[in-house]
C-alpha positions in Angstrom: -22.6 11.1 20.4 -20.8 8.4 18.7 -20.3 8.5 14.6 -21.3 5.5 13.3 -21.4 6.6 8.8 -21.8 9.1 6.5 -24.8 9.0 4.8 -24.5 8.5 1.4 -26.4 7.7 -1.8 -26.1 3.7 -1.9 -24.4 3.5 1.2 -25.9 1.6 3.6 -26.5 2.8 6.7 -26.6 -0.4 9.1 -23.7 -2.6 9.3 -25.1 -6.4 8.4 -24.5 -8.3 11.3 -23.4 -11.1 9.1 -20.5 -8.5 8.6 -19.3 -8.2 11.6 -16.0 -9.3 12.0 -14.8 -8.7 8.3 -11.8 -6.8 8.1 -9.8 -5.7 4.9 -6.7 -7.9 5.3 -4.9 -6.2 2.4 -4.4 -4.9 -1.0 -2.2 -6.3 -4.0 0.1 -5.1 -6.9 1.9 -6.8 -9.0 5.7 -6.6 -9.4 7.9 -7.2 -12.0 11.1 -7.9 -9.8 10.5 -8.8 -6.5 13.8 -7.8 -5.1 13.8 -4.5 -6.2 10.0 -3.5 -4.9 11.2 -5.3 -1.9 14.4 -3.3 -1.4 12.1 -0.1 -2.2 9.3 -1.1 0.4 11.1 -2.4 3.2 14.2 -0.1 2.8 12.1 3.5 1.5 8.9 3.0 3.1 9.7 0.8 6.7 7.4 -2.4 5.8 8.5 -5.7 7.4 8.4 -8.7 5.0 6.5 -10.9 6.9 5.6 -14.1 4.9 6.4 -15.7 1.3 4.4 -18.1 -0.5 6.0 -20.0 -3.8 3.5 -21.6 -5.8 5.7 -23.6 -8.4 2.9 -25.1 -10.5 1.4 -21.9 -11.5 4.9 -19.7 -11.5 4.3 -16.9 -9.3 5.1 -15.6 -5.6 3.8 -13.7 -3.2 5.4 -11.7 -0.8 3.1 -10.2 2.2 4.3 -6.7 3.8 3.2 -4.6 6.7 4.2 -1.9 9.4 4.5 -4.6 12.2 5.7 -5.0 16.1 8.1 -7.4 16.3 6.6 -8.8 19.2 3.5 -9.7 17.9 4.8 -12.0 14.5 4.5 -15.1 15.1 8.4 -17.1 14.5 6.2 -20.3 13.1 5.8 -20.0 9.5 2.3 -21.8 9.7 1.2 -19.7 12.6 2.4 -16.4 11.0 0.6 -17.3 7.5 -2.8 -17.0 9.6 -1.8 -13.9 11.9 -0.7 -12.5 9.0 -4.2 -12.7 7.1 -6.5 -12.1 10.1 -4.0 -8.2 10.3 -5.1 -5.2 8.7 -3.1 -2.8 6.1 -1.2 -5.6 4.4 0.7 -5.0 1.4 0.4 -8.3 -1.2 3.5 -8.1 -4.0 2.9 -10.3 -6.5 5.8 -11.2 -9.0 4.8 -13.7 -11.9 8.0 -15.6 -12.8 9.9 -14.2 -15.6 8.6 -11.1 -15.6 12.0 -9.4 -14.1 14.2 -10.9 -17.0 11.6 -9.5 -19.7 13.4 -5.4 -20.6 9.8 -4.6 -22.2 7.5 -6.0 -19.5 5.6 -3.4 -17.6 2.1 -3.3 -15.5 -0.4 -0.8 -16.2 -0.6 1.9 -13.0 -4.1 2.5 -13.6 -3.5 6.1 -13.3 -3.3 6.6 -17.5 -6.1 5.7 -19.9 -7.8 3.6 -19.1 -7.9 4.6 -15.7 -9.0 1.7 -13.2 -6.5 1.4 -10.1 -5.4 4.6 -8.3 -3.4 4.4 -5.7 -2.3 2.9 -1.9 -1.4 5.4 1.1 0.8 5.7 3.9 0.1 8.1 6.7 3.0 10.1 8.0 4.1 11.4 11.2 6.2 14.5 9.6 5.4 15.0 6.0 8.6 17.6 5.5 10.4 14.9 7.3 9.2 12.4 4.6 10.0 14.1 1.3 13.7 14.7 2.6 13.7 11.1 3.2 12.3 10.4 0.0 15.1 12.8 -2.2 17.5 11.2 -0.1 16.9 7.8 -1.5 15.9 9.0 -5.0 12.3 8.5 -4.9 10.6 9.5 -7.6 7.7 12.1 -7.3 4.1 12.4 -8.9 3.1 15.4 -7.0 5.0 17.4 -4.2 3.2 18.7 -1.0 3.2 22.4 -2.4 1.9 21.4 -6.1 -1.8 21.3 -7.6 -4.7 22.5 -6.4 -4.7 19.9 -2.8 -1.5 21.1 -0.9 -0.2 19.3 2.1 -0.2 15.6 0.0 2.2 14.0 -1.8 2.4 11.4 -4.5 5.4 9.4 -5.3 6.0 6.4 -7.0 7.1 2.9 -6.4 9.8 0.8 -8.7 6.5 -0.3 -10.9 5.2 3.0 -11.8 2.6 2.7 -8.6 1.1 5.7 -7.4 1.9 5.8 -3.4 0.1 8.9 -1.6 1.6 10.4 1.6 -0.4 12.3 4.1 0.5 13.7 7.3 -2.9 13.2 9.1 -3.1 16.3 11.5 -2.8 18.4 8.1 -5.9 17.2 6.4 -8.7 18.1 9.2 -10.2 21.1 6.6 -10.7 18.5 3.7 -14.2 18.5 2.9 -15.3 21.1 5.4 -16.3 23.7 2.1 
């Protein structure tokens, strides 16, 4: 038998066929200095920066990131814009002009009142493996693997105060099971 959903108050339980097709292309935060979520994304967590996009007239930037095969990026800027927005897991940085010059300028994680945004996730091969990484470039932590009440997932942050869970898969097959 093939799963198809969970059944769910609201949910529904058919996919719309006018649906088919849609894929969640990616997510966005903004930044306050582009250079330093960057260095912390590409550098900390592995993401390849694949496109830019300056828009002058309005004063912002943004920058798109994924986990990508070289192979597959297109080298064409044009061509790349589209591959990258027809992918899936992409990571949208926004960075408003100015912002990285202002000391007192922060963004809101949405994890303190009033809550709203929680958090993105990455999906680890070797969670130990991943928290040594992690106090070897200074990461800062939210929650350690061994903390609270849900063991076996992490919570760090990025250079914005952005709550990042890490999960190693293969460790998380009793969630939910009562």
């Amino acid at each position: 038998m093939t799963f198809t959903t969970e059944s769910h108050h609201g949910a529904s339980a058919e996919v719309p066929a006018a649906t088919r097709g849609f894929t969640l292309n990616h997510t966005m935060l903004r930044v306050k200095d582009p250079a330093v979520s960057l260095a912390f994304y590409t550098g900390v967590l592995g993401m390849r920066a694949l496109r830019k996009l300056d828009f002058p007239e309005m004063q912002f930037s943004l920058y798109f990131l994924a986990k990508a095969d070289d192979a597959a990026v297109p080298d064409d800027a044009g061509e790349r814009t589209a591959w990258t927005f027809s992918q899936r897991g992409i990571l949208e940085l926004t960075h408003n002009w100015g912002t990285e010059s202002d000391p007192d300028f922060r963004y809101h994680d949405g994890n303190a009142k009033p809550q709203g945004f929680g958090h993105i996730c990455f999906s680890v091969p070797d969670l130990a493996a991943a928290v040594r990484w992690f106090d070897d470039n200074q990461v800062a932590f939210v929650k350690r693997p061994d903390q609270g009440k849900m063991k076996d997932v992490a919570f760090i942050k990025d250079p914005d105060g952005y709550w990042i869970e890490i999960v190693q898969p293969d460790l998380l097959t009793g969630l939910g099971r009562g």
